[in-house]
C-alpha positions in Angstrom: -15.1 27.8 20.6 -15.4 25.0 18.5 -12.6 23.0 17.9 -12.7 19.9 17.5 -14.1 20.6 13.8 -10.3 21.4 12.8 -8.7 19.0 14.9 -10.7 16.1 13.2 -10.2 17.3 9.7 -6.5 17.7 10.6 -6.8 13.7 11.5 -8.3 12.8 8.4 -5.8 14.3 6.6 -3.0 13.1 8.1 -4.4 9.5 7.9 -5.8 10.4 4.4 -2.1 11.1 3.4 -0.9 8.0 5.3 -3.3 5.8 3.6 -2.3 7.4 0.0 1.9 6.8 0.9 1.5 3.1 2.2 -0.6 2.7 -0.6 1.5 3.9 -3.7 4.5 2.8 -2.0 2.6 -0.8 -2.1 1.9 -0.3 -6.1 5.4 1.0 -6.6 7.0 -2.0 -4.9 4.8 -4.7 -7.1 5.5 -3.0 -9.7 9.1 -3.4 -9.8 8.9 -7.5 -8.6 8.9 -10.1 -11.6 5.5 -11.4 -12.4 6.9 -15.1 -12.6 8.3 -15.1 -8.7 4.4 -14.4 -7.6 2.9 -17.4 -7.8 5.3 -19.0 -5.9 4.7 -16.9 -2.5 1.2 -17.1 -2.5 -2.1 -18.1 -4.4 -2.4 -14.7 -6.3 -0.4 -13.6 -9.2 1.6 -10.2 -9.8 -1.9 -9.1 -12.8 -4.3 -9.5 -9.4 -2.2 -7.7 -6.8 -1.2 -5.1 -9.1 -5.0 -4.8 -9.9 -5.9 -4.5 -5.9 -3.1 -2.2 -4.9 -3.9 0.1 -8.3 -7.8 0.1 -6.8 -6.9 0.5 -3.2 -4.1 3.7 -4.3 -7.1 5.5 -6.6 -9.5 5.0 -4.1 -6.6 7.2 -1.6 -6.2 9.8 -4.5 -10.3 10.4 -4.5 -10.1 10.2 -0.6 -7.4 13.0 0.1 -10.6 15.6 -1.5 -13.2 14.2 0.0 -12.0 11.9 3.7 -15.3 11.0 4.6 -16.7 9.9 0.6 -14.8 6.5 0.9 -13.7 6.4 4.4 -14.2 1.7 4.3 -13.1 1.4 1.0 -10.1 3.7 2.2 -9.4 1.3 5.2 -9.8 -1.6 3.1 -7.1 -0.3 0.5 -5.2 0.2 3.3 -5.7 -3.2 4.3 -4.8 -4.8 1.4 -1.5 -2.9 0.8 -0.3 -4.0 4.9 -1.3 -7.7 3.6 1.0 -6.9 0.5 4.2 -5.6 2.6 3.9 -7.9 5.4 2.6 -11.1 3.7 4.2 -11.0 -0.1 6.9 -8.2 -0.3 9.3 -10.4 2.3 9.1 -13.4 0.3 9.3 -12.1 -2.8 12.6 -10.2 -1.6 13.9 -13.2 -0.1 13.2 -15.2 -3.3 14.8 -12.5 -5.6 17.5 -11.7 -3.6 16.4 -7.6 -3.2 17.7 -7.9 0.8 20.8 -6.4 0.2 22.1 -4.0 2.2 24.3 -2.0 0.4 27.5 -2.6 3.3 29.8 -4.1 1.0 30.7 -8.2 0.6 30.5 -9.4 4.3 
């Protein structure tokens, strides 16, 4: 029997669809930040990261079809978004104040 054909495609799509969250989670988050706090966490601005996280969640969308088409550009995406929520998103939550937890005034 042959199965590690649909074992491996099951991988791939389970990392394809983890690759396409992280990465439209990553979009989503810039999205909401202001554009004037960006410069002040790092060298890029909010036009440039939106611009990389936009490539990097397309470049998911096409992947989910086809996993092996753009498997490095996939990982690079992926990359870039894990660079943008470990790197950027804290500071630019600890600049704007988003930490809040939602447990009242203590």
């Amino acid at each position: 029997m042959d199965i590690l054909g649909p074992v491996q495609g099951f991988v791939l799509l389970v990392l394809g669809i983890g690759a396409f969250v992280l990465t439209g989670f990553a979009v989503f988050d810039a999205l909401r930040r202001k554009g004037a706090l960006f410069p002040h966490v790092g060298r890029l601005t909010k036009p440039v990261w939106l611009g990389i996280l936009a490539a990097a969640f397309l470049i998911s969308i096409v992947s989910l079809g086809s996993p092996s088409a753009l498997g490095i550009l996939n990982v690079i995406g992926v990359v870039a978004a894990g660079v943008y929520l470990a790197e950027v998103r804290p500071k630019l939550r600890q600049i704007d104040g988003g930490g809040n937890s939602g447990y009242g005034r203590y």
